[in-house]
C-alpha positions in Angstrom: -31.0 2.4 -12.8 -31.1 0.5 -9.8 -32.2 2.1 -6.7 -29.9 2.9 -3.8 -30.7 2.3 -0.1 -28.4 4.2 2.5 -26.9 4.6 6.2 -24.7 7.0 7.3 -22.7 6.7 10.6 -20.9 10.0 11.6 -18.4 10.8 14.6 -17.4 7.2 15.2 -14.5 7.3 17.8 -11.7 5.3 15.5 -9.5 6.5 12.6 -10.5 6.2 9.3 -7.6 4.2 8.5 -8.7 1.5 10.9 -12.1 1.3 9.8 -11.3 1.2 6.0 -9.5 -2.2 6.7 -12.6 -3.4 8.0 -15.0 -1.9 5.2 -12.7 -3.2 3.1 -13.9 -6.8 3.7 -17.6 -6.2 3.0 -17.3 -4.0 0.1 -19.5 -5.6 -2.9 -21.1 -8.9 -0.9 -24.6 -9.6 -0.1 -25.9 -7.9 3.0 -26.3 -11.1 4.8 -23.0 -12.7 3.7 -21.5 -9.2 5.2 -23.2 -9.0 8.5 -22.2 -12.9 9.2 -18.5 -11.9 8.2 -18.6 -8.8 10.3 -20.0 -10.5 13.8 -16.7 -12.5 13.6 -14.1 -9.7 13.0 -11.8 -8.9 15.9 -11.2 -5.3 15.1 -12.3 -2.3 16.9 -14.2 -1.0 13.9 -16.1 -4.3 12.9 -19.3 -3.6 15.7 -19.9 0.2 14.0 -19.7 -1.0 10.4 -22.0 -4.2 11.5 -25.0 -1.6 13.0 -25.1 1.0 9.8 -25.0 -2.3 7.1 -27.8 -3.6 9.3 -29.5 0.3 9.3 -29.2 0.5 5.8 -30.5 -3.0 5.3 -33.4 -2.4 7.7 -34.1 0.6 6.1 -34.5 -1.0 2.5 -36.9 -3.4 4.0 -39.0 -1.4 6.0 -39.3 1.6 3.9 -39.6 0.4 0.3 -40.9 -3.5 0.7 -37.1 -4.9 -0.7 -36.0 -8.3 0.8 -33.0 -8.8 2.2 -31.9 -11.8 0.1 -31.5 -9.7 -3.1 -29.6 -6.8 -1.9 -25.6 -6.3 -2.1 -23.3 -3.3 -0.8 -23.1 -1.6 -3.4 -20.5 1.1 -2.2 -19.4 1.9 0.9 -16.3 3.9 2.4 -15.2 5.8 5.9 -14.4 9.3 5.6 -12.4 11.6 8.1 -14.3 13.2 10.8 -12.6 15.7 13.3 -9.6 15.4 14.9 -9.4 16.2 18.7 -5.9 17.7 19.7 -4.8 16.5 23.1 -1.7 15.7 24.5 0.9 15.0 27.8 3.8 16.4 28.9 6.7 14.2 28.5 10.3 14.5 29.7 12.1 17.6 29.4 9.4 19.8 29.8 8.6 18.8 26.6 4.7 18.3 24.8 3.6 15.1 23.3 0.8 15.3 21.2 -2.0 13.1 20.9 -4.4 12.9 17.7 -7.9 11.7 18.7 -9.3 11.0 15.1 -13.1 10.1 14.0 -14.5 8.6 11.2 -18.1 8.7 9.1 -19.0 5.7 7.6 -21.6 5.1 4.2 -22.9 2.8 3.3 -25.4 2.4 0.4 -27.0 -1.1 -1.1 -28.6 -2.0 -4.3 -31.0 -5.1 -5.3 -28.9 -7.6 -7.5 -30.1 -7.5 -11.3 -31.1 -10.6 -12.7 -30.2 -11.6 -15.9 
């Protein structure tokens, strides 16, 4: 079995929702071919997902000798992180509540076999 190279990003100030759209796009490409696709990305999400790929890619390289031309993302997903309750009054007297959510992102990379 392959072996896995990892980056974990935790508390990131956007919903998990959002950033899944964006993780979404890299999921399964090579590390370089993701990091050009995410510097170009308009969403919110796109600059956080960008530095742990990178981590994770620096992190192969410098701590186990692997080049970056032979590694992939393998699997990587945003989880839920807390959920700040805030809110305003509105009209009426009434409470509107506002859901400040975070996210935690994985990422984890694997050297393409060769046949």
């Amino acid at each position: 079995m392959a072996e896995e190279y990892k980056a974990v990003a935790k508390e990131l100030p956007i919903s998990a929702q959002k950033t899944r759209l964006v993780v979404d796009m890299v999921r399964g490409k090579d590390v370089v071919d993701a990091l050009d696709l995410l510097k170009f990305v308009p969403n919110k999400a796109a600059k956080p997902v960008y530095k742990v790929v990178r981590s994770a890619m620096i992190n192969a390289e410098e701590n186990f000798g692997v080049s970056r031309a032979g590694l992939y993302v393998h699997k990587i997903f945003a989880d839920e992180g807390r959920t700040l309750k805030r809110g305003r009054f509105g009209g009426r007297g009434r409470y509107k509540p506002q859901l400040k959510r975070y996210s935690h992102v994985t990422v984890i990379l694997r050297e393409r076999e060769e046949n």
